[in-house]
C-alpha positions as CSV (number, residue, x, y, z in Angstrom):
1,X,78.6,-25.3,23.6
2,X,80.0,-22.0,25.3
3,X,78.6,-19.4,26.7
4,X,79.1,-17.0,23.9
5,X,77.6,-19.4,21.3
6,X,74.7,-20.0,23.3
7,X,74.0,-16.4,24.0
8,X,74.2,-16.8,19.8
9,X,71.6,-18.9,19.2
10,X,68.8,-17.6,21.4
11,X,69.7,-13.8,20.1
12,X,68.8,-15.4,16.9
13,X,65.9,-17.4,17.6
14,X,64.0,-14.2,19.6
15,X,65.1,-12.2,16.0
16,X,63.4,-14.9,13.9
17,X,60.3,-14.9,16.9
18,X,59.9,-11.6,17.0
19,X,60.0,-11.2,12.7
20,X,57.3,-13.8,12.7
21,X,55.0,-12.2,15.0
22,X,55.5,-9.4,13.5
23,X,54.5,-10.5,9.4
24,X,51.6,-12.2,11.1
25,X,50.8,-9.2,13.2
26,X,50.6,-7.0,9.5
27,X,48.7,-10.0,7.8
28,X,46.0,-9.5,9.8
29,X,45.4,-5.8,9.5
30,X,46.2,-5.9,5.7
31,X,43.0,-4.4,3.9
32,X,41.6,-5.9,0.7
33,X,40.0,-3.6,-2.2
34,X,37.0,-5.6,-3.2
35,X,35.1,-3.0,-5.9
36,X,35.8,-0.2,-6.9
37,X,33.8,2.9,-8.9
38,X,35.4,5.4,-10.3
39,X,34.0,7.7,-13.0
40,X,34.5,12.0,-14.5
41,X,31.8,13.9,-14.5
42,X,32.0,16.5,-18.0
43,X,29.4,18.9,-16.0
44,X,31.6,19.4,-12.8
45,X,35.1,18.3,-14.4
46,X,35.6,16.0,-10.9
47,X,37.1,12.6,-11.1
48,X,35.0,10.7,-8.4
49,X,36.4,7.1,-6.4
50,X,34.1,5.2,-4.4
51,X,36.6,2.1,-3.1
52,X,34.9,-1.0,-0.9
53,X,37.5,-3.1,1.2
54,X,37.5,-5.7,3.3
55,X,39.6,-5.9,6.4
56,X,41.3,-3.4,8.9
57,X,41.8,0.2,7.3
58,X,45.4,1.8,7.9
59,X,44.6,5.6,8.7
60,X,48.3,6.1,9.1
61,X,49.3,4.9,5.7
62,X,48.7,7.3,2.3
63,X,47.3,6.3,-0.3
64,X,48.0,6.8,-4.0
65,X,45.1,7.4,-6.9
66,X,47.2,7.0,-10.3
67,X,45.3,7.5,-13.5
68,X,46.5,6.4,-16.5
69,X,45.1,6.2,-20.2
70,X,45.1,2.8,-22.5
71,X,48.5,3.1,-23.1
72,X,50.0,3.1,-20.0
73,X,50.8,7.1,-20.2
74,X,49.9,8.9,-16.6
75,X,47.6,11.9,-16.5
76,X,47.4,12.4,-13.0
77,X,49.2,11.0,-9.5
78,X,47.3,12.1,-6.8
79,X,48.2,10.7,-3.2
80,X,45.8,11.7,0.1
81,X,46.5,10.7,3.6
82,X,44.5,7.9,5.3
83,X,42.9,10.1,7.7
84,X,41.5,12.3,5.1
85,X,39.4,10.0,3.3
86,X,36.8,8.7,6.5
87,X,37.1,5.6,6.2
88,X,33.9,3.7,7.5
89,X,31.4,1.1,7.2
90,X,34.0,-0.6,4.4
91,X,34.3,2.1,2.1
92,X,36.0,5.1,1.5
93,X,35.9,7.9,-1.0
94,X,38.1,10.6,-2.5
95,X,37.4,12.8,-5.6
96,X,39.9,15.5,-7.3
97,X,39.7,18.1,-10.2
98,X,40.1,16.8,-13.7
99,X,39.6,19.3,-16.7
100,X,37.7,18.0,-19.5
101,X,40.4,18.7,-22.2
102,X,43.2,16.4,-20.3
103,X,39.8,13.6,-20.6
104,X,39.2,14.2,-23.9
105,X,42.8,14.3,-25.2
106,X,44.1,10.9,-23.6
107,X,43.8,7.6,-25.5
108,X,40.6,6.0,-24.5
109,X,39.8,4.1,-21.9
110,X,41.0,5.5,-18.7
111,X,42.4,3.4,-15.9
112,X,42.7,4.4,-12.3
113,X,44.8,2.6,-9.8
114,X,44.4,2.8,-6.4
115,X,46.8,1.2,-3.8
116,X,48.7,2.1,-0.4
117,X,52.2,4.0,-0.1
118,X,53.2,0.8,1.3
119,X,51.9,-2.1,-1.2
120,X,51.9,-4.9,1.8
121,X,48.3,-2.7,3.0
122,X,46.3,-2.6,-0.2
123,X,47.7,-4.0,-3.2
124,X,47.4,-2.1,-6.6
125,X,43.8,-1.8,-7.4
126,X,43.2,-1.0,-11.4
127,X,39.5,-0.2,-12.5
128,X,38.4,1.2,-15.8
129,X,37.0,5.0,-14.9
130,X,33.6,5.4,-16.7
131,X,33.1,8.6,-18.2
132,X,29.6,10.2,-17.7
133,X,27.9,13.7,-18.2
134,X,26.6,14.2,-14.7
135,X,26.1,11.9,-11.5
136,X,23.1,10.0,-11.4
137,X,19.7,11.2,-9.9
138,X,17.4,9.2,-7.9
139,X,14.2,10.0,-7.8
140,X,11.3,8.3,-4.5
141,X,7.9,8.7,-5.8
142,X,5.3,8.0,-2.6
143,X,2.0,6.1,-2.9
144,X,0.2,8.8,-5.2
145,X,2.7,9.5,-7.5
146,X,4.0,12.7,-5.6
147,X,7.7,13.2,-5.7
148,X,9.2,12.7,-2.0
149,X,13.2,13.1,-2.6
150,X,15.5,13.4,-5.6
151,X,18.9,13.2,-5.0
152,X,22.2,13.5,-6.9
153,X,24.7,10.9,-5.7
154,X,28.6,10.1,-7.2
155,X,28.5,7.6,-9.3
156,X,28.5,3.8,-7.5
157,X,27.3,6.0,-4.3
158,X,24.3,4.7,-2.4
159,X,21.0,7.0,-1.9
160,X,18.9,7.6,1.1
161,X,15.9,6.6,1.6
162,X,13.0,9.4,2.7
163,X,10.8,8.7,5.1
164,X,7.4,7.0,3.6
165,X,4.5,8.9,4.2
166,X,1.4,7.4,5.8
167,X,-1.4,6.5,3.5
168,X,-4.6,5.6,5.2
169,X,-6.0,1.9,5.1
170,X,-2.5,0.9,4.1
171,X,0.8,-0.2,5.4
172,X,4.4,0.6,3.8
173,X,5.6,-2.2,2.1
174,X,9.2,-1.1,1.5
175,X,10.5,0.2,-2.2
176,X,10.2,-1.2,-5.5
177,X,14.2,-1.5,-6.6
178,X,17.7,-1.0,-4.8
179,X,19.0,1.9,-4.4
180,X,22.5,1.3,-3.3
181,X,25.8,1.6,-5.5
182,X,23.5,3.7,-8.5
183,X,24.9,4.5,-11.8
184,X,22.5,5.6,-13.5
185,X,19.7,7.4,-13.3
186,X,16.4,5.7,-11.2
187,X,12.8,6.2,-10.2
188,X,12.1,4.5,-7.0
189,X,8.5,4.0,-6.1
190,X,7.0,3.2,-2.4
191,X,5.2,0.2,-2.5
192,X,2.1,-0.2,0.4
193,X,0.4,-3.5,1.7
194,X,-3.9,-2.6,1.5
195,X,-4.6,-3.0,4.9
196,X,-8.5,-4.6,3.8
197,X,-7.1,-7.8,1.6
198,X,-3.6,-7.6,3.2
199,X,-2.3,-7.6,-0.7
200,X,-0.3,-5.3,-2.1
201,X,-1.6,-2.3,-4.1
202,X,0.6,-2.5,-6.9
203,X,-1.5,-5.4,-8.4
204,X,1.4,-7.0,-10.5
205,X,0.0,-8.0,-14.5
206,X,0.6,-11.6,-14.2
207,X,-1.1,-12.4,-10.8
208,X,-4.3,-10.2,-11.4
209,X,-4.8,-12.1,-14.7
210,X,-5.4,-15.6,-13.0
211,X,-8.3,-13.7,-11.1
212,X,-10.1,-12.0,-13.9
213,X,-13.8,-13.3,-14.9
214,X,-14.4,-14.0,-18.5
215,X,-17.6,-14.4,-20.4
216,X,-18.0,-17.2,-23.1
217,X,-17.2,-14.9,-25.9
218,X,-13.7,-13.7,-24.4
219,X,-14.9,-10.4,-23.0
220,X,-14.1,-9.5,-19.2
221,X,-17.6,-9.9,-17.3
222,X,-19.2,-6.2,-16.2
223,X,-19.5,-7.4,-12.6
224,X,-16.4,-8.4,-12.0
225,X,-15.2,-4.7,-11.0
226,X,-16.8,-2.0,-9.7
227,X,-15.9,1.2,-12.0
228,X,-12.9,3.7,-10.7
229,X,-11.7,1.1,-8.4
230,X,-8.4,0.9,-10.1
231,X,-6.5,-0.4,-7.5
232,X,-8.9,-3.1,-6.8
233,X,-9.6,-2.3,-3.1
234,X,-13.5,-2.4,-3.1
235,X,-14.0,1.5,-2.9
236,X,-13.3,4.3,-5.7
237,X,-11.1,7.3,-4.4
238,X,-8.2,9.3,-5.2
239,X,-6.2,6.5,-4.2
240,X,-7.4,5.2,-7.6
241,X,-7.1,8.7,-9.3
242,X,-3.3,8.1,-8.8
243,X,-3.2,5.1,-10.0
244,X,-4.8,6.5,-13.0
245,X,-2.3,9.5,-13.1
246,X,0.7,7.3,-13.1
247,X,-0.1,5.1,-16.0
248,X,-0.8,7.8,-17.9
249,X,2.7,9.0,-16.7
250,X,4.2,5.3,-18.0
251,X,5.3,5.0,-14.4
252,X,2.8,2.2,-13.7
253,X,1.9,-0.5,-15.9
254,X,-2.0,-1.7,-15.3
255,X,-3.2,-5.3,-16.5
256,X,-6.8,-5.7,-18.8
257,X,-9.1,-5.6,-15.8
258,X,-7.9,-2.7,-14.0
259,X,-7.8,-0.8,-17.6
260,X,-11.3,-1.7,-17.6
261,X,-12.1,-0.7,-14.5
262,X,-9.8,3.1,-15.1
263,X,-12.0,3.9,-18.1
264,X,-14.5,5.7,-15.6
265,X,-15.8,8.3,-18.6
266,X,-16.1,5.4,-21.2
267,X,-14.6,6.8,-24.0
268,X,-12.4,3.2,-24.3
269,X,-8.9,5.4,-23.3
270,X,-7.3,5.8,-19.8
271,X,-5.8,9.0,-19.2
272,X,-6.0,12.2,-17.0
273,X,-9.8,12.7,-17.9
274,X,-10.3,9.6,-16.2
275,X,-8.7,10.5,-13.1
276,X,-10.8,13.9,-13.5
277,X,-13.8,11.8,-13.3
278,X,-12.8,9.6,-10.0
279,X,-11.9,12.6,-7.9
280,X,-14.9,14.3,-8.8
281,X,-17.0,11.1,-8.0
282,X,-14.5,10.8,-4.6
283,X,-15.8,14.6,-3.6
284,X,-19.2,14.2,-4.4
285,X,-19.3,16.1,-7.7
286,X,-20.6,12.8,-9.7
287,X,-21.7,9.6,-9.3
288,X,-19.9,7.3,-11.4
289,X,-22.4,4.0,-11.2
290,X,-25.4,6.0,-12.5
């Protein structure tokens, strides 16, 4: 072999070196879409994108938005720059201006497509937008039924928890459902830990039940609660005044023994006259057990 076919070869073998280094090199920063939300809102006429990836985000790349309707026909191509949509945490968003009449005159349903400028980053993406009136609300409700944040998010956004007030004799127990990727409208109530029995005060139906007392003839037993103490934490207080409130609200569900125990003015209902009756008897006004 001469010199010149030598020189040959190993110009070709550091070509084919330094092309597989550099596919491998790409491979590993490729980023995957793993879920995507997109919806239009009627009430702001805003298409909003909420897009969850997986591996190593390329700011320098753009990044196309392509909605389409059943039939294949585009409505709108928007494109953004990497940098622009703040990439973080494995998700990114990006919204843009949609009129209702272009939403309401394509061919039903919508599809948007999101992918990279350059497909080897993020692959075309196609999820089905969902058309709502407005982003969904969510509302925290604290320990006595008081309203502590209510928040609008984009639809599939997460919310943000407030900070759970301190409620004497009892601990913060966390919140009763998830509150990340919403769509659709949610009450989130704070749930506490009774720092006397180290159980939780929302008394759920199905484990209270186990506990009730029964007489022979079916009836629940008159000592086995003490009247007002809705809650079931030996004492009657405005503690159980909210519980009172928030059944009659429909935000809390009660099982037979603590509707038993709610009736404080016996007329066989529980409702806001009740809870009239345990605040007065938790200042003083009346007493409940005469």
């Amino acid at each position: 072999m001469n010199f010149k076919k030598l020189l040959a070869l190993l110009l070709c073998i550091s070509v084919i070196a330094a092309a597989f280094f550099a596919v491998t090199a790409n491979a590993a920063s490729i980023c995957t879409i793993t879920k995507v939300f997109a919806s239009h809102s009627s009430s702001d006429e805003v298409v909003n994108c909420i897009v969850k990836y997986s591996g190593s985000f390329q700011t320098a790349q753009n990044y196309i938005f392509l909605l389409t309707d059943n039939k294949g026909k585009i409505i709108t191509n928007r494109t953004a720059a990497g940098t622009a949509l703040n990439a973080a945490d494995g998700s990114f968003s990006y919204s843009f201006n949609l009129a209702n009449s272009a939403v309401n005159s394509a061919s039903k349903p919508l599809t948007l497509t999101v992918r990279s400028t350059n497909s080897t980053i993020i692959s075309p993406y196609d999820q089905e937008v969902a058309l709502v009136g407005s982003n969904p609300t969510v509302s925290f409700v604290g320990h006595e039924g008081e309203l502590l944040s209510e928040q609008t998010v984009i639809y599939g956004a997460d919310a943000v928890a407030p900070v759970a007030p301190e409620v004497e004799n009892y601990t913060f127990n966390g919140w009763d459902k998830s509150f990340n990727e919403v769509t659709e409208s949610i009450t989130v109530n704070a749930l506490y830990v009774s720092d006397s029995n180290s159980e939780s005060s929302e008394i759920e139906p199905s484990e209270s039940n186990d506990e009730t007392e029964s007489t022979e003839s079916g009836e629940i037993s008159e000592d086995s609660f003490i009247l007002g103490d809705v809650n079931m934490d030996g004492s009657t207080d405005n503690l159980d005044a909210a519980y009172v409130l928030r059944y009659d609200a429909m935000l809390l569900e009660l099982n037979a023994l603590q509707l038993k125990a709610a009736d404080a003015n016996n007329d066989e209902s529980v409702d806001s006259l009740d809870a009239a009756q345990i605040l007065k008897h938790d200042a003083g006004l009346i007493d409940l057990f005469q």
